[in-house]
C-alpha positions as CSV (number, residue, x, y, z in Angstrom):
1,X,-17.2,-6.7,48.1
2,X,-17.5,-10.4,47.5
3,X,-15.0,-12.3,46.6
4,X,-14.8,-15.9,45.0
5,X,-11.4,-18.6,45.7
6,X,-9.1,-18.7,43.1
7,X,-6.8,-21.6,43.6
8,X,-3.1,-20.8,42.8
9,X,-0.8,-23.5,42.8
10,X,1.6,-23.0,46.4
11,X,4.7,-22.9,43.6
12,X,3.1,-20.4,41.5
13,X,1.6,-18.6,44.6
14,X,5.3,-15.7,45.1
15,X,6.0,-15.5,41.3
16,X,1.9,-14.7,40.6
17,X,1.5,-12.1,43.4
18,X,5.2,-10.1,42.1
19,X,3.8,-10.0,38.9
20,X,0.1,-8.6,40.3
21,X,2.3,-6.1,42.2
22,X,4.3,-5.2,39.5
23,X,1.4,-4.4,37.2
24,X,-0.4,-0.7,37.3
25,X,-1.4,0.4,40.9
26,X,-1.9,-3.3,42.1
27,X,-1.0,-4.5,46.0
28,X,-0.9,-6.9,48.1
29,X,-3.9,-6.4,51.1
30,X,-3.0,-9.5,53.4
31,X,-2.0,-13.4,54.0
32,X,-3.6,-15.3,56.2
33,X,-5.8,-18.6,56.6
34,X,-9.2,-19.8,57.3
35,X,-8.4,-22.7,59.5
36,X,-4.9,-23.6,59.2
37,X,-5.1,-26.1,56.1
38,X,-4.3,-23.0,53.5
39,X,-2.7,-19.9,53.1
40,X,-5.3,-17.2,51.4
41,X,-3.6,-14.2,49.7
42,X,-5.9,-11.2,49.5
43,X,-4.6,-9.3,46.2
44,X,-6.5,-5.4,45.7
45,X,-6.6,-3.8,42.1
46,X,-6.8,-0.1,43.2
47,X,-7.7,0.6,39.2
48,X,-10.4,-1.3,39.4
49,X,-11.8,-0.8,42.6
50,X,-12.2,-5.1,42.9
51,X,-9.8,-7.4,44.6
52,X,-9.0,-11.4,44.7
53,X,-8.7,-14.0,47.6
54,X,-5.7,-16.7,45.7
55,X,-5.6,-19.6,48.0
56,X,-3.6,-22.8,48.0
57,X,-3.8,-26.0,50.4
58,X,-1.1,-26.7,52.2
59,X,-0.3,-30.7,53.0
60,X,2.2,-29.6,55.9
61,X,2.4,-27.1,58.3
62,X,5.0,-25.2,56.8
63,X,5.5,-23.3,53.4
64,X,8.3,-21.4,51.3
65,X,8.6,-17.9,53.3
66,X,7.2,-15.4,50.7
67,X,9.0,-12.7,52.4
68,X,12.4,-13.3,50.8
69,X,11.1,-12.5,47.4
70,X,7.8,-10.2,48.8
71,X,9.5,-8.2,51.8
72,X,5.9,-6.7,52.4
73,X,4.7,-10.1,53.5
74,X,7.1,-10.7,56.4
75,X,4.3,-9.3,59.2
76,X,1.7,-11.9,58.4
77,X,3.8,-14.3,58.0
78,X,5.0,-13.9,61.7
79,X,1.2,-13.6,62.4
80,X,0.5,-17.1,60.9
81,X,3.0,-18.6,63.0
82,X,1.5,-17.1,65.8
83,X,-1.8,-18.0,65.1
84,X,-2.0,-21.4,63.1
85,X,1.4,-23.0,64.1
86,X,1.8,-22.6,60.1
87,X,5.7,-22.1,59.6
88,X,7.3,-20.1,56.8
89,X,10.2,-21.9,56.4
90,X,13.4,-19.4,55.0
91,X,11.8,-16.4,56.9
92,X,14.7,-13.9,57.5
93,X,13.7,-12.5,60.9
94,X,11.0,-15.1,62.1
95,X,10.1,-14.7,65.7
96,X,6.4,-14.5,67.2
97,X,5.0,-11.1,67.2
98,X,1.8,-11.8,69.7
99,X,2.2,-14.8,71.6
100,X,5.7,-14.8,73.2
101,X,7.0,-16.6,76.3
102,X,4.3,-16.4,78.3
103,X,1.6,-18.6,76.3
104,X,2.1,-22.4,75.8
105,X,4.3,-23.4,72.7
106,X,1.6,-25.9,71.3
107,X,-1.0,-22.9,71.6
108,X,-2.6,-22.3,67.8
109,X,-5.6,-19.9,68.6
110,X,-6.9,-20.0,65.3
111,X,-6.6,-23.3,63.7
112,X,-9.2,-25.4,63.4
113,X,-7.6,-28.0,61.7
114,X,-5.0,-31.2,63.3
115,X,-1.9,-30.1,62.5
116,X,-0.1,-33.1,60.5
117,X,2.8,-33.4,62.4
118,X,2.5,-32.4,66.1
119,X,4.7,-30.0,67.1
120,X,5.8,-27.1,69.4
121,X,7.5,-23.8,68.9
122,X,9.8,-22.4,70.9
123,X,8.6,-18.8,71.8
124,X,11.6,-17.1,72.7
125,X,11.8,-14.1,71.2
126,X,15.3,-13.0,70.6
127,X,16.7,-9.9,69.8
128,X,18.9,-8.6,67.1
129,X,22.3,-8.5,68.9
130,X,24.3,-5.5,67.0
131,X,28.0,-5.7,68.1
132,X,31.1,-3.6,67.9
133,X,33.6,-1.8,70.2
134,X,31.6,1.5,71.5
135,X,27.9,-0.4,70.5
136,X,25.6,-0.4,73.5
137,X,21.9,-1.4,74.0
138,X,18.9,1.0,75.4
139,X,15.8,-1.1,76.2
140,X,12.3,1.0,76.2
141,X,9.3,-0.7,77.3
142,X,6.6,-1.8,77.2
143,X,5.5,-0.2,80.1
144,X,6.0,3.6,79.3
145,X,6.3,7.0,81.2
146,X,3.8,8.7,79.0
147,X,0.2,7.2,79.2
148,X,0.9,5.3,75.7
149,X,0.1,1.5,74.9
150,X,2.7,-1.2,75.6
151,X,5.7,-2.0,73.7
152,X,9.3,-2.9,73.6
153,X,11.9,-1.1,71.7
154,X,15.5,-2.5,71.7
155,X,17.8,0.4,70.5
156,X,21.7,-0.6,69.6
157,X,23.6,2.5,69.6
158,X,26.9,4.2,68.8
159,X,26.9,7.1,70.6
160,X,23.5,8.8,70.3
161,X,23.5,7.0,66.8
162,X,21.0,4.7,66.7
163,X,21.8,1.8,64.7
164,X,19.1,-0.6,64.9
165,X,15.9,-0.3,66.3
166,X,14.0,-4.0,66.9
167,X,10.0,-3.8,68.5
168,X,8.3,-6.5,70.6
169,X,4.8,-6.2,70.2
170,X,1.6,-8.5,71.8
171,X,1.5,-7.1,75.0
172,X,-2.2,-6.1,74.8
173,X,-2.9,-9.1,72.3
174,X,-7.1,-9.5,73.3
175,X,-7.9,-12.5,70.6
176,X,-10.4,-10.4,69.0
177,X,-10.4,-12.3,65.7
178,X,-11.5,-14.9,67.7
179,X,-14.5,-13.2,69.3
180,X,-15.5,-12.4,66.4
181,X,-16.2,-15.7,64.7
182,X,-18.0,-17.0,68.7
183,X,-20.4,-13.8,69.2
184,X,-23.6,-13.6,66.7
185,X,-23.1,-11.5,63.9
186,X,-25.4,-9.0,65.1
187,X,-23.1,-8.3,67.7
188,X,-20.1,-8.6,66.4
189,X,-20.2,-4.8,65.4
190,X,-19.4,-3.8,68.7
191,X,-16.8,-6.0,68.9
192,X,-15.4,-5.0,65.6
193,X,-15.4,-1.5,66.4
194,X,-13.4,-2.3,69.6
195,X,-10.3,-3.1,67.6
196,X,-8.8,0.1,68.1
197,X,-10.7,3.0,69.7
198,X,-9.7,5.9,68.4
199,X,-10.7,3.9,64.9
200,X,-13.9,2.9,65.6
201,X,-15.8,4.7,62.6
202,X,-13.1,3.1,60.3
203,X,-13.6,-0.4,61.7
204,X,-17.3,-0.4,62.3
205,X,-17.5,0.8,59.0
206,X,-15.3,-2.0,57.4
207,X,-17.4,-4.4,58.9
208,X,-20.2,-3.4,57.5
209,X,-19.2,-3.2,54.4
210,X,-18.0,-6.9,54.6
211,X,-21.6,-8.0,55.8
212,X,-23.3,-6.1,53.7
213,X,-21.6,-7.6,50.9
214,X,-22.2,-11.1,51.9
215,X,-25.8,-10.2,51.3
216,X,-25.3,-8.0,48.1
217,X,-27.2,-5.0,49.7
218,X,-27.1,-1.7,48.6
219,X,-27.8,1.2,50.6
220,X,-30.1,3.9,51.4
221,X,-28.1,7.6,50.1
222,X,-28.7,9.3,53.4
223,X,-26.9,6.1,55.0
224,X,-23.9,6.3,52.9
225,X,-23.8,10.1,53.7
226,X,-23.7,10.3,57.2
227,X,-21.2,7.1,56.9
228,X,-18.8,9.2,54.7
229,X,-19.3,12.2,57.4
230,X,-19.0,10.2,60.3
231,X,-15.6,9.0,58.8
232,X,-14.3,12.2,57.5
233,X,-15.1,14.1,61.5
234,X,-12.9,10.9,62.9
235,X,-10.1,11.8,60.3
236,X,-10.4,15.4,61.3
237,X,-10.0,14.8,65.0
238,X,-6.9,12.2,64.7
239,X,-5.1,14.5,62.8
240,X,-5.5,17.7,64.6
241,X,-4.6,15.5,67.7
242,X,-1.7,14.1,66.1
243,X,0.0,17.2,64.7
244,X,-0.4,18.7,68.3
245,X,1.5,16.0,69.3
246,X,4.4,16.5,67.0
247,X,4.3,20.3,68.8
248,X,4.1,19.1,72.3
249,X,7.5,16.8,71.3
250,X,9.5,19.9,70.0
251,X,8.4,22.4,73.0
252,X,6.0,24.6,70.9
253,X,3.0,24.2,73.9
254,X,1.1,27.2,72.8
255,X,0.4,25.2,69.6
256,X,-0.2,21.8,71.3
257,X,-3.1,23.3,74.0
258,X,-4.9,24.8,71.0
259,X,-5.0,22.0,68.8
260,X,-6.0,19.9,71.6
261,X,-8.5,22.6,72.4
262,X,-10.0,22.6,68.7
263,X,-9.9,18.9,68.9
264,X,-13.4,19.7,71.1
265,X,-14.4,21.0,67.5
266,X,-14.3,17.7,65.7
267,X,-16.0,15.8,68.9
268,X,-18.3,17.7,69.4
269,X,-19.5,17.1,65.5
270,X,-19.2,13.7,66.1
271,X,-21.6,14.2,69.7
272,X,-23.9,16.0,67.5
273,X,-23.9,13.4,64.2
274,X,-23.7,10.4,66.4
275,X,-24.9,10.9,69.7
276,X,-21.5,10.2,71.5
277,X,-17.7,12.0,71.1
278,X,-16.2,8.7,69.7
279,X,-19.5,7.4,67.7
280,X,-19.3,4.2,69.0
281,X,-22.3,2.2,67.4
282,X,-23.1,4.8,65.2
283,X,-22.4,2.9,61.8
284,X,-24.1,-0.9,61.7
285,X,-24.6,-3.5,59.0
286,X,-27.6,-2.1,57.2
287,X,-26.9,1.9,57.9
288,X,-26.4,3.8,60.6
289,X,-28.4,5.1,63.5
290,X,-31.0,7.6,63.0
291,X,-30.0,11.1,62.7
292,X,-32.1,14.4,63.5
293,X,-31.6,17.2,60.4
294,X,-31.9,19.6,63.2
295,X,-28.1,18.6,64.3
296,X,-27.0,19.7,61.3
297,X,-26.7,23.9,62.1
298,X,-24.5,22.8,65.4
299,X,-22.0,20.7,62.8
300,X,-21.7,23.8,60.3
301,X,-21.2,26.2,63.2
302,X,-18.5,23.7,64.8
303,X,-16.7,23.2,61.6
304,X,-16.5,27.0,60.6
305,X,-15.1,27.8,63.5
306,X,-12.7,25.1,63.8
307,X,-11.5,26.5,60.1
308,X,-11.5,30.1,61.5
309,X,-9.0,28.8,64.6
310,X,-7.1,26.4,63.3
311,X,-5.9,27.9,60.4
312,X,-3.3,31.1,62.0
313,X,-2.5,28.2,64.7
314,X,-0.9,25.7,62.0
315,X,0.4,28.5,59.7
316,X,2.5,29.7,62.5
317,X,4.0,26.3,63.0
318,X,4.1,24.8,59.7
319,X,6.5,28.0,58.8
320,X,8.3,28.0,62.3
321,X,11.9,27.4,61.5
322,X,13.1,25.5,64.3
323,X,10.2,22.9,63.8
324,X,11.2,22.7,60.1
325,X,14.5,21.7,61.3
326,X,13.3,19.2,63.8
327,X,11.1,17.5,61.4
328,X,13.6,17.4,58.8
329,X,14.5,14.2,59.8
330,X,13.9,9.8,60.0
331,X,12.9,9.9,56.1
332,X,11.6,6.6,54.3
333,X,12.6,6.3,50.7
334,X,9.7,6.3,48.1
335,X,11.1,2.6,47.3
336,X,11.4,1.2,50.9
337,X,7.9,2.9,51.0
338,X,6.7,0.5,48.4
339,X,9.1,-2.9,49.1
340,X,7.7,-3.0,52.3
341,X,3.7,-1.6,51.7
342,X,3.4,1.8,53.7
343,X,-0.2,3.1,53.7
344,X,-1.6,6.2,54.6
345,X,0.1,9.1,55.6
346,X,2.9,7.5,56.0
347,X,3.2,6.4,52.2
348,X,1.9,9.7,50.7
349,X,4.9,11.6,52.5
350,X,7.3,9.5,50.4
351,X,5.7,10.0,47.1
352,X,3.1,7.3,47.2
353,X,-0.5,8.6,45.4
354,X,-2.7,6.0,47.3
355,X,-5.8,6.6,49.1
356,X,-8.6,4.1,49.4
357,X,-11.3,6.8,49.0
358,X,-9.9,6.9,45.4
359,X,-10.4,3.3,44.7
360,X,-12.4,1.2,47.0
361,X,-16.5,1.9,47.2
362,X,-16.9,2.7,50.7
363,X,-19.7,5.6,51.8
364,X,-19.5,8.4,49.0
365,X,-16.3,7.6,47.9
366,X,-14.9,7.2,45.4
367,X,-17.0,10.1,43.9
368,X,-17.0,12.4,46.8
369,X,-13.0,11.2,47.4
370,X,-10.6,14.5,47.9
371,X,-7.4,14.9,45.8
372,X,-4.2,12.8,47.2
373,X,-2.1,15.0,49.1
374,X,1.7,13.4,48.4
375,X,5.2,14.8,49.3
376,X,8.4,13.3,48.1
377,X,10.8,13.9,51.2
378,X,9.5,11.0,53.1
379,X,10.4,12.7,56.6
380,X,8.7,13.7,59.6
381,X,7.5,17.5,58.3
382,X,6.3,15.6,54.9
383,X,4.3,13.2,57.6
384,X,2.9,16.5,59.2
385,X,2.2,18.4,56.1
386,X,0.2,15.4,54.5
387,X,-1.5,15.4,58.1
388,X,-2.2,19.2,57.9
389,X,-3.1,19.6,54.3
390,X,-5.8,16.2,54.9
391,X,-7.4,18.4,57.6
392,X,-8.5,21.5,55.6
393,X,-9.5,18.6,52.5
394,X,-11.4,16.7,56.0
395,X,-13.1,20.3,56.5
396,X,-13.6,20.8,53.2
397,X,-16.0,17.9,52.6
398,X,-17.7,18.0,56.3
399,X,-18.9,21.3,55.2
400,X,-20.0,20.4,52.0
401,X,-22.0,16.8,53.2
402,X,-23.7,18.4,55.6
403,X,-25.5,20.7,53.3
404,X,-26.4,18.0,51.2
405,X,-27.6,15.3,53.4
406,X,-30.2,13.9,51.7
407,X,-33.8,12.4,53.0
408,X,-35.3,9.1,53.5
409,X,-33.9,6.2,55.4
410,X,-30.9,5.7,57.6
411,X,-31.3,1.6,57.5
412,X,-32.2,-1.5,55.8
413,X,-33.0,-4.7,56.7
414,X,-30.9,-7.6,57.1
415,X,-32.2,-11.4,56.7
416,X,-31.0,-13.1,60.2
417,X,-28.8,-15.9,58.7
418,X,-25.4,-15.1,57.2
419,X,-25.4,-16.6,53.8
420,X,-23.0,-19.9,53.8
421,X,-19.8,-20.4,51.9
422,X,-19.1,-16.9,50.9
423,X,-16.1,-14.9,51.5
424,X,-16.3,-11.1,51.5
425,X,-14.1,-8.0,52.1
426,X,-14.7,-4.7,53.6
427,X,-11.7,-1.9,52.6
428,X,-11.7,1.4,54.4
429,X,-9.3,4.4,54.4
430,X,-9.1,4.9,58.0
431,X,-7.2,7.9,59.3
432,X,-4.0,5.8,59.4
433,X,-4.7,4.1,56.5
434,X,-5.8,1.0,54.4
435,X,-7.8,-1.2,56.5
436,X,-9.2,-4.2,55.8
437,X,-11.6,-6.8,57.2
438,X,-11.8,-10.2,55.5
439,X,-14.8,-12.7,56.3
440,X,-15.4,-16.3,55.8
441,X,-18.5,-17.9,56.6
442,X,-19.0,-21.5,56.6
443,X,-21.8,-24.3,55.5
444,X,-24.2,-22.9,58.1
445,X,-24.1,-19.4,57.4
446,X,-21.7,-18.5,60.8
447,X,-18.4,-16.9,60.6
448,X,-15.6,-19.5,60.2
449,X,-12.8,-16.6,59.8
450,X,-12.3,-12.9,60.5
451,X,-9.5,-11.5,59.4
452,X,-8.1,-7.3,60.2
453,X,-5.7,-6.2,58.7
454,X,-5.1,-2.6,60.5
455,X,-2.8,-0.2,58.9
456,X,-0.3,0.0,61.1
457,X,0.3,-3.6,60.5
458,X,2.0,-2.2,57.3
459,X,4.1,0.7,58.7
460,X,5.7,-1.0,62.0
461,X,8.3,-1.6,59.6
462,X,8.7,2.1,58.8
463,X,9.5,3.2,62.2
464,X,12.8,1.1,62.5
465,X,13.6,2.4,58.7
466,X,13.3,5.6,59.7
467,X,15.3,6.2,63.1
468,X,17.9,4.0,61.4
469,X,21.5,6.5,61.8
470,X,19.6,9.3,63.5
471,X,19.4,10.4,66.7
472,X,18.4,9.1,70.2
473,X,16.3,12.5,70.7
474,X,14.5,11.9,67.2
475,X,12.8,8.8,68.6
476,X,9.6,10.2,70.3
477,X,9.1,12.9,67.1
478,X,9.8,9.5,64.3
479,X,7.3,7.4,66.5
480,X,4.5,10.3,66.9
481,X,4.7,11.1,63.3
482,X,3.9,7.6,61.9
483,X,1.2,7.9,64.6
484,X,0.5,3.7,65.1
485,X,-1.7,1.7,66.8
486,X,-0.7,-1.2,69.1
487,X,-4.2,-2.6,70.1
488,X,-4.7,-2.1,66.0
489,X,-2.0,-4.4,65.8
490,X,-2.2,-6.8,68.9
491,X,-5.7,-8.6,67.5
C-alpha cells in the first residue's frame, strides 16, 4: 500500500501512538528513519486493512526513548542506535543489538545525514549481571553444537532455575537494508528474498507488494493465485519442520524422521509450482513466473498424500502424554503477549486473534484468509497446536487453489523508473508472522530507504519471558517452539 507523511509533533509522537494502540485492533508495525534527520513510526489499522507512516524531525541526534511508555518499541529503538547513531535517551536496557565491539564506534551505516554533534558510542555490550549467594552464569554461544545460526545466550541461574536469560545478537549482521537501496530495483528481489531463506516466498512477496504499490498496479488473478499458493506450501513446509523439531527435542524420533520425511511433500509442491524446492525467484514485482497447468495433478497428488500421512503421525503425538507434559511449560501471558507485540504463532498461543491474511491485501487474502487458530495457555504445546492446526488449514487451502487456478497472465509490466517521493509498504503473514517491508524513494525515483521488519524482531523478547523460572532442560524445547530467525533479524 501507499502511504502519505503525516507529521506528528516529537512531543505528541508516544501519547498519539498509545492512544492508536489502544483503539480497536490497532498496532504498532515499526520505527525507524530514512536518513537519520527523523524518526518515522509506521502505525497498521488491522480493521481497516490501511496503515500510516507519523514522522517527526529531529534537531539532535537523540530523542525521548519511547520504550518506557511503549515497551513494544524497545527493539528498534536499539536498531536506530545501531544504524543512525540516533540515541533514545531514558532507554531502560540500551545496548547495540548488530554492531558490537568489533565495528568502529563512529560507524552509522545508514545515515545519510551529518550528525549535529559528532560523536561516538561506546559499543560494549554489557550484560545483565544477576547476583545472589548460589547465582551462577552459563554462557551459550554463538557458535553452537547443533548446525543452528549464531547467537549468545547469557543464562543466570539458581540451581537449574533459570533466572534471567539476556541474547547478543548481530553475529551474521550482512547490511542488507543497505544493498537494497545500491542495487537497481529490478534486482533488488533477489536480494530481498535473501533476507531469511527459509522465508523467501514471504519476503519476495513483501517486496513486491511494496513496488507494486509505488506504481498503483493491480494484478492479473492467476498472479495473485499462485502468489497465495506459493505462500501457503512455504507455511506448510516450516511448520511440519518445526513441530518435528519440538519431537526430536523430547526423544519421540519415530515422529521427527516422518515429519521430516513428509516435509519432501510440501517441497516437492513448491519444485513443481515454482521450479525449485525453496521458490527462490518465483514471486517478482509484476507477478510471478510462468506456470504450466499440467503441474497442477503432481501438487494434488503431493498434498493428499501428505494429508493421508501426516494426519495418524501428529495425532499420536499431539495426545502423547509425556509430550503434553513437556510442552506444558515457558508460557507468555496474553498481556506480556500484547505489551511487548508478539506476532504469529507465537501470539495466537496466548490468546491473540491476529493474522495478516485477515487484514492486510496480500495475494487472495483477505477473502481466501483461513479462520485464526488461537489458544489461551500461552506455552509450548499451545505454540505446537497453533503450528499443527495451521497445517491442516495450510492443506486445506492448497487443495482448494489449485483447483481453481484461473487463466490468463502470470505478469504485468512495470515502467523502468521508480516513481519519486513516495513511500510504500508491503505487509505479509509469513509463517512466523507479520512482516513488513517499508520503502522510500527519493527525488529521482531510486530507493533512499528500505526498511524489514521480520517477525522475529517482535518475539526475541518472548523467548527470555518465557524460560524465565523454568528449567535449564526447557531451553532447547522454549527456543524451538518460538521457532526464530537470526539472519531475519541480523539485517
Amino acid at each position: 500500500m501507499r502511504l502519505s507523511r503525516i507529521a506528528v509533533p516529537m512531543n505528541q509522537l508516544v501519547q498519539n501512538a498509545k492512544q492508536w494502540i489502544d483503539r480497536n485492533q490497532r498496532r504498532f508495525g515499526m520505527i525507524t528513519s530514512i536518513d537519520g534527520s527523523q524518526l518515522v513510526c509506521v502505525m497498521l489499522d488491522p480493521a481497516n486493512g490501511t496503515a500510516e507512516l507519523w514522522e517527526t524531525k529531529l534537531e539532535r541526534n537523540s530523542y525521548k526513548a519511547i520504550t518506557n511508555q511503549l515497551p513494544q518499541a524497545h527493539w528498534n529503538e536499539r536498531v536506530l542506535f545501531d544504524m543512525f547513531g540516533i540515541v533514545p535517551e531514558g532507554h531502560p536496557r540500551l545496548k547495540h543489538i548488530l554492531l558490537h565491539e568489533q565495528y568502529d564506534p563512529s560507524l552509522f551505516p545508514l545515515r545519510r545525514t551529518a550528525l549535529p554533534v559528532q560523536s561516538q558510542i561506546d559499543r560494549k555490550f554489557n550484560f545483565l549481571e544477576v547476583k545472589g549467594e548460589g547465582v551462577y552464569e552459563i554462557p551459550v554461544g554463538p557458535i553452537h553444537a547443533g548446525v543452528i545460526e549464531p547467537a549468545h545466550f547469557r543464562f543466570s541461574c539458581l540451581g537449574e532455575t533459570i533466572l534471567n536469560l539476556e541474547i547478543k545478537m548481530g553475529w551474521v549482521h550482512r547490511g542488507v537494508e543497505k544493498r537494497l537501496t545500491e542495487v537497481p530495483w529490478r534486482k533488488a528481489r533477489y536480494v530481498a528474498e535473501a533476507t531469511a531463506s527459509d522465508t523467501a516466498v514471504a519476503n519476495a512477496l513483501a517486496h513486491a507488494i511494496a513496488i507494486e504499490s509505488l506504481f498503483g498496479a493491480e494484478l492479473p488473478a492467476r498472479a495473485e493465485t499462485l502468489r497465495t499458493l506459493a505462500l501457503e506450501i512455504e507455511r506448510l513446509a516450516m511448520h511440519a519442520i518445526d513441530v518435528g523439531g519440538m519431537a526430536n527435542d523430547v526423544g519421540f524420533l519415530g515422529v521427527f524422521h516422518n515429519l521430516s520425511r513428509l516435509r519432501g511433500y510440501a517441497l516437492g509442491m513448491a519444485q513443481a509450482l515454482s521450479g525449485n524446492r525453496f521458490m527462490r525467484a518465483f514471486i517478482m514485482p509484476g507477478g510471478t513466473r510462468e506456470f504450466d497447468n499440467a503441474r497442477t495433478e503432481k501438487i494434488k497428488t503431493l498434498v493428499k498424500n501428505m494429508r493421508e500421512e501426516i494426519k495418524p503421525i501428529l495425532d499420536v503425538f499431539e495426545d502423547n502424554q509425556t509430550a503434553k507434559q513437556r510442552f506444558s511449560v515457558a508460557s507468555v501471558s496474553k498481556s506480556l503477549a500484547t505489551e511487548f507485540n508478539l506476532v504469529g504463532v507465537s501470539a495466537r498461543a496466548c490468546g491473540i486473534e491476529y493474522d495478516c491474511r485477515r487484514h492486510f491485501k496480500h495475494g487472495l487474502y483477505p477473502q481466501m484468509a483461513p479462520p485464526i487458530v488461537v489458544r489461551a495457555q500461552g506455552d509450548i504445546l499451545a505454540r505446537t497446536r497453533v503450528r499443527v492446526a495451521e497445517i491442516y488449514s495450510s492443506m486445506n487451502l492448497i487443495e482448494k487453489l489449485i483447483n481453481e487456478i484461473p487463466a490468463g497472465k502470470t505478469t504485468i509490466n512495470l515502467p523502468d523508473t521508480l516513481p519519486a517521493d513516495e513511500i510504500s509498504l508491503g505487509i505479509v503473514e509469513a509463517f512466523r508472522g507479520e512482516l513488513l517491508h517499508l520503502i522510500v524513494t527519493d527525488e529521482d525515483g531510486n530507493i533512499a530507504r528500505y526498511a524489514i521488519k521480520d517477525p522475529s524482531a517482535n518475539n526475541w523478547t518472548a523467548i527470555s519471558i518465557a524460560i524465565r523460572n523454568n528449567l535449564i532442560a526447557d531451553f532447547p524445547l522454549a527456543n524451538k517452539s518460538l521457532g526464530l530467525s537470526y539472519s531475519g533479524n541480523d539485517l
